[in-house]
C-alpha positions in Angstrom: -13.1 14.5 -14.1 -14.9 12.7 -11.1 -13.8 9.2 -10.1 -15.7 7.2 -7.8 -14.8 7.9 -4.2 -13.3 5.2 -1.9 -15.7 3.4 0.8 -14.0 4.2 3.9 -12.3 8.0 4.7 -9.1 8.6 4.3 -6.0 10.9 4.9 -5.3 12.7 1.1 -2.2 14.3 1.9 -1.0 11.0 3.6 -1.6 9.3 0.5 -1.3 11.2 -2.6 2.7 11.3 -2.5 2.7 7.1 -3.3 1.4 4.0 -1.9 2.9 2.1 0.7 4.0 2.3 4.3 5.5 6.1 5.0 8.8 4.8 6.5 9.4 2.7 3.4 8.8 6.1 1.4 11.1 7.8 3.4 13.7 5.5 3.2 13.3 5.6 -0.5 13.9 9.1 -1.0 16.4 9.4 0.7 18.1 6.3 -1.0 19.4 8.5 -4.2 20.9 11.4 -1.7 23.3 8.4 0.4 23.7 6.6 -3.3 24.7 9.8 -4.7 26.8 10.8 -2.1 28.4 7.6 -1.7 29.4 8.1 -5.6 30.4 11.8 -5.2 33.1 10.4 -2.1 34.0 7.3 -4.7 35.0 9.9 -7.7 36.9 12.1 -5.3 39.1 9.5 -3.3 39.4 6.7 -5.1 42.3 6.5 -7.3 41.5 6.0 -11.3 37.0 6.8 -10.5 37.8 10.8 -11.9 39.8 9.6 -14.8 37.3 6.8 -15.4 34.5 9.2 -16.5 36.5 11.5 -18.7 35.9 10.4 -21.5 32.0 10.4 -20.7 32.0 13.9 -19.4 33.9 14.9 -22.0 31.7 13.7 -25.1 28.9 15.9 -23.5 30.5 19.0 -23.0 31.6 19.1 -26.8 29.5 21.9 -28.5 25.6 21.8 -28.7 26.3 17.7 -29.9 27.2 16.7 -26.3 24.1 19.1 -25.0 22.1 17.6 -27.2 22.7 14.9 -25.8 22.6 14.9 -22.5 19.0 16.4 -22.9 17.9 13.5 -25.0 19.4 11.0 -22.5 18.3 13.0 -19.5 14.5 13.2 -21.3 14.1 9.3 -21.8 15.2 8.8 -17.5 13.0 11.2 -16.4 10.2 9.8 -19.2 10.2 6.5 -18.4 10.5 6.9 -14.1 14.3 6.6 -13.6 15.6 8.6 -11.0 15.9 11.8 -11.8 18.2 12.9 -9.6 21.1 10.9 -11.5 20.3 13.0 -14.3 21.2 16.3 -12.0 24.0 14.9 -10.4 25.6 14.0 -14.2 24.5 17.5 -15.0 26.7 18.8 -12.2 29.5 16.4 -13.0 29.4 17.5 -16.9 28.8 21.4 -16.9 29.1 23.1 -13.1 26.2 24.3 -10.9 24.4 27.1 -13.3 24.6 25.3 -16.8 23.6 22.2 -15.0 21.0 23.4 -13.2 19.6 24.8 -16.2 20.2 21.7 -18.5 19.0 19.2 -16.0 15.5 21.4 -15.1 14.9 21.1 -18.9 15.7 17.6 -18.7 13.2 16.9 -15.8 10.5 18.5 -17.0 10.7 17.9 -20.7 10.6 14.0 -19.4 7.2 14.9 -17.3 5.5 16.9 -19.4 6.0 13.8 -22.0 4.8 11.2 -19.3 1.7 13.4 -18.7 0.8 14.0 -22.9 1.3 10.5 -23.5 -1.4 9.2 -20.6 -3.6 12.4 -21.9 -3.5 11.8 -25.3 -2.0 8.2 -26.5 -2.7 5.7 -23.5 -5.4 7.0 -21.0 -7.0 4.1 -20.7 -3.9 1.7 -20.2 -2.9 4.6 -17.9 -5.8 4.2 -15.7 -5.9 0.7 -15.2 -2.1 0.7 -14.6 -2.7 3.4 -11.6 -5.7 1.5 -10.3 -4.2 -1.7 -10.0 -0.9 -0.8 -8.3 -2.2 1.8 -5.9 -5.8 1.1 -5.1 -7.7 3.9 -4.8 -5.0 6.3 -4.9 -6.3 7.7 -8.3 -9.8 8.6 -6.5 -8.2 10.3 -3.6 -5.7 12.4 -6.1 -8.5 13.2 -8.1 -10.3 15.0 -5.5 -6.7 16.6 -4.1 -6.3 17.8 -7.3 -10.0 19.0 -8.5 -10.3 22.4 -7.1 -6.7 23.7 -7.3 -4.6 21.7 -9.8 -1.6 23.6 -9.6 -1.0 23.9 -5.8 -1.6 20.5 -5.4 0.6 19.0 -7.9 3.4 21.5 -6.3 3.0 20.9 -2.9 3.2 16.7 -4.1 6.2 17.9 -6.2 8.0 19.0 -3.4 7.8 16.1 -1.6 10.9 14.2 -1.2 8.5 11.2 -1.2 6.1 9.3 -3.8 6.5 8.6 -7.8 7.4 11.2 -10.2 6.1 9.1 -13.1 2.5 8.3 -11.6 1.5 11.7 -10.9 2.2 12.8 -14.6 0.3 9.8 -15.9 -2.5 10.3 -13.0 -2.6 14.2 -14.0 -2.8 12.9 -17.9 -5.8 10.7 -16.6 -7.0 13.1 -15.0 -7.4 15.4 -17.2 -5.4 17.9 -15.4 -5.2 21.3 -17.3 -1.8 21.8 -19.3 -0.5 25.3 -18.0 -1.4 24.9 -14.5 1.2 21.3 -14.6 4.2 22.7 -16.0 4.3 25.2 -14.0 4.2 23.2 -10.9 6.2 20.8 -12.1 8.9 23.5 -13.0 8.7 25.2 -9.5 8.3 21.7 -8.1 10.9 19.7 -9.1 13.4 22.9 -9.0 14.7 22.0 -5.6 15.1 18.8 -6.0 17.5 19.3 -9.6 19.3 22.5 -7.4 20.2 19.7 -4.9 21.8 17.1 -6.8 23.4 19.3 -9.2 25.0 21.3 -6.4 26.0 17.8 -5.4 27.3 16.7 -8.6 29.3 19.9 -9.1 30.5 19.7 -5.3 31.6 16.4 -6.4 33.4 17.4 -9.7 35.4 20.7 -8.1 35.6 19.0 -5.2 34.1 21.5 -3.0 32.6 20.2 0.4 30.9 23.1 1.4 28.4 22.5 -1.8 28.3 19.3 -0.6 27.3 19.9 3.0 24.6 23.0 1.8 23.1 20.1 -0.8 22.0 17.9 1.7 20.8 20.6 3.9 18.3 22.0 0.8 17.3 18.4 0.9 16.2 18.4 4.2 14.5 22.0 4.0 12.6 21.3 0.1 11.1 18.0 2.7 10.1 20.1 5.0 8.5 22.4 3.1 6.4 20.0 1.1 5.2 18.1 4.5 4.5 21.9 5.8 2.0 22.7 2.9 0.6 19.5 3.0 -0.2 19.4 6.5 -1.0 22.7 5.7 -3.6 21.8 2.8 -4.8 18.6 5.2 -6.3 21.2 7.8 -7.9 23.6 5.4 -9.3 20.8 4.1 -10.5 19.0 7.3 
């Protein structure tokens, strides 16, 4: 499961959330929050926006069909690295704050889990290369983050607000990462994040501010968390 180490020492928990600078990072994850809230003000105020998606909104909410469907669609986002987010803000749009919640976490981690069997067992290699190239030696530092306690690393990385969803399911398919131990961080993981933006989307459909306002404060706090138990993880290690 060993990969050859990196020449020169570096920071795991700095690096295992994504490449690049951290500001850049930052600003990226919170770029679907402002989008997303930007589009939740846009349906509310906006004259003809609401009636706009009616038809869309109402296509998935008819019977197990429209379900079906939003789990397929919500699946091939999350799958292929889209933002996942949108899918838990349409979720809250479609069916409310529970039945969203619960559709959208199937969603997300229905489109992992298939991101992480396909690296395991159709396209390691391609996967490998694909991680190499782009982010250095990333996939040497994860591996040893990862090594010793699988699923409290892939958690505390889930809970970042930070890094790529898709390359840490292909680098835990490369990786050889065990099954059980990354679903179920993924599920606890990514549960904050799809709480969130459903709470937003549904804010957004009932129009209730309050969700709003307690959406964006989660957002903050799941952040927090994660940098806590990475910093956390960082001095155990050290």
């Amino acid at each position: 499961m060993s990969l050859p180490r990196s020449a020169t020492p570096s920071s795991e928990p700095a690096d295992v959330a994504g490449s690049g600078h951290p500001a850049g990072r930052l600003i990226k994850s919170i770029l679907p929050l402002l989008v997303l809230l930007l589009l939740g003000l846009l349906l509310r105020h906006l004259p003809g926006t609401h009636g706009g998606l009616l038809p869309t909104v109402s296509m998935l909410r008819h019977g197990l069909a429209g379900r079906l469907l939003f789990l397929l669609a919500g699946t091939v986002v999350c799958a292929v690295g889209m933002p996942r987010q949108v899918v838990c803000f349409a979720g809250g749009i479609a069916y409310g704050l529970l039945p969203g919640l619960l559709l959208s976490s199937v969603a997300t981690v229905a489109g992992c889990l298939f991101g992480f069997l396909w690296a395991r067992l159709a396209a390691r290699d391609w996967a490998r290369r694909r991680l190499e190239q782009r982010a250095g030696g990333w996939l040497a530092r994860l591996d040893r983050f990862v090594s010793k306690h699988p699923f409290s690393a892939i958690l505390t990385i889930r809970l970042l607000p930070i890094g790529s969803s898709l390359a840490l399911n292909l680098a835990a398919g490369v990786l050889e990462v065990r099954t059980l131990p990354f679903l179920a961080a993924t599920i606890l993981g990514t549960l904050p994040q799809t709480l969130i933006f459903t709470l937003l989307g549904s804010g957004t459909r009932i129009g209730h501010t309050v969700q709003v306002v307690l959406a964006v404060m989660l957002f903050v706090a799941s952040g927090c968390v994660g940098i806590i138990l990475m910093r956390r993880r960082d001095t155990v290690r050290g």
